[in-house]
N, C-alpha and C positions, 0 to 999 in steps of 0.2 A: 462160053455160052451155057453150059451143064451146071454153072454154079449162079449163075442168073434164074434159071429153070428150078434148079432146086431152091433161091429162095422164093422166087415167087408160089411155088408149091406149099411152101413151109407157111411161107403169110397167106397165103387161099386158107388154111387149114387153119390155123389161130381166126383167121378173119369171119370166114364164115361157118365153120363147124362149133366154133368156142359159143358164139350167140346163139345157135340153135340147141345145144346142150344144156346151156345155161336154161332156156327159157323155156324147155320143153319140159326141164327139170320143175320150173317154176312153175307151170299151169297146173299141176292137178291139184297141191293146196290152195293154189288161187281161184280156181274154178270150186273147188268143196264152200270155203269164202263167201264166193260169191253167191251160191247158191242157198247159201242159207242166211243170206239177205238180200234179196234181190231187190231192194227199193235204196242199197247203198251204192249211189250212183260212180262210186271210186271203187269199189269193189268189183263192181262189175264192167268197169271199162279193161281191167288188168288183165284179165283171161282174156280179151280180145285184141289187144295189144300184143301179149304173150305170141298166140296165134297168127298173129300178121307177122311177127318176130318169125316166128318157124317159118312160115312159108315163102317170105322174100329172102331169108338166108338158106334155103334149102335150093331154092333156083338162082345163089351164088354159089353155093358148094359145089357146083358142076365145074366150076374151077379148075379145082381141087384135083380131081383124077384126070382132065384133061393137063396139066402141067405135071402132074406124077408120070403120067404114061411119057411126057416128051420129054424129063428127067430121067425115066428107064431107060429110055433108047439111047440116050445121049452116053451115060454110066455104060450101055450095053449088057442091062442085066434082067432084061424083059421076059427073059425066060427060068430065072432063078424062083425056088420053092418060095422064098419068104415074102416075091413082091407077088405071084400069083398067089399065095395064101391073101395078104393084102386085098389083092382086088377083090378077091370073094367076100372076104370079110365086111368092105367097103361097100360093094354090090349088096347085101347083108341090110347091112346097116341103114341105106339108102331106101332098100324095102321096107324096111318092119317102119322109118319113117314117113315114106308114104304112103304105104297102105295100114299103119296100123294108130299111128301116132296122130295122123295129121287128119282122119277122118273122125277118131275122134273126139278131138278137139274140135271140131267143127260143130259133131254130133250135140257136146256139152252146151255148145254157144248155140247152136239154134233150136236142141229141143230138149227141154226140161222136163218132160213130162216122163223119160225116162227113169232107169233105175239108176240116178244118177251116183249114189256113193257108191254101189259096184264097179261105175262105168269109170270112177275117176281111181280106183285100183288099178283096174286093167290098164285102165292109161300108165298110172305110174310104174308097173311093171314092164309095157312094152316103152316106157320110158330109160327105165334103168336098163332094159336088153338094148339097146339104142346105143345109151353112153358108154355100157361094154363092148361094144362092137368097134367104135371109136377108140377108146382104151386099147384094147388089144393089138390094132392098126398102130398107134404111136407108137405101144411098145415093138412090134417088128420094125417098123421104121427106123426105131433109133439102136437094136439089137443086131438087125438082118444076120438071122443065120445063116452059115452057110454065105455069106455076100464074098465077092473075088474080090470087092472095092480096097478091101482091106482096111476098112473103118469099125 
């Protein structure tokens, strides 16, 4: 059952962390884009697409730690440093998505009257804190220091 759990963990995490990295990555050159033509009707449907992209795969990534956590238990290693570094990381990352990433995106698509090329820096940095936070989780996952599993 523990290797059932871990693959369905492993495919939550290709499945829905991969498109939301991808496309978070995608939106701030496609939102700068769009914004300096905004009468180019494919221009500007991308950063809104992107945007639906992040937020239905972010409310599939709850997956993800929901089969991590019953993959810990199962392994027996719920209390080990490198899967609670994990979760925080995970917790982390999950944050700076919701509240940093995904407002403003929103921000870009619904009001332009903003300081929009600052706003699509800030994005892209809380973008690239995002896909490091993810980054650093795969690499414990496939390093686990300190793991008893003996892998």
């Amino acid at each position: 059952m523990t290797k059932f759990l871990l693959a369905v963990h492993v495919l939550a995490a290709i499945v829905a962390v991969g498109p939301v990295t991808v496309a978070a990555s995608m939106f701030p050159p496609a939102a700068r884009r769009a914004l300096a033509d905004p009468k180019d009707v494919r221009a500007t449907a991308v950063p809104d697409t992107l945007y639906r992209i992040c937020r239905v795969y972010a409310g599939v990534g709850i997956a993800v730690p929901v089969f991590g956590f019953a993959t810990a238990s199962g392994l027996g290693v719920l209390g080990d440093a490198w899967l609670i570094t994990s979760v925080a990381l995970t917790a982390s990352a999950a944050a700076v998505l919701v509240l940093l990433v995904l407002p403003r995106q929103h921000t870009l698509l619904s009001d332009t009257g903003r300081d929009a090329p600052a706003l699509t820096r800030r994005l892209g940095m809380y973008t690239g804190l995002f896909n490091l936070l993810w980054a650093t989780v795969t690499v414990l996952m496939i390093v686990r220091p300190g793991s008893t599993t003996g892998a």
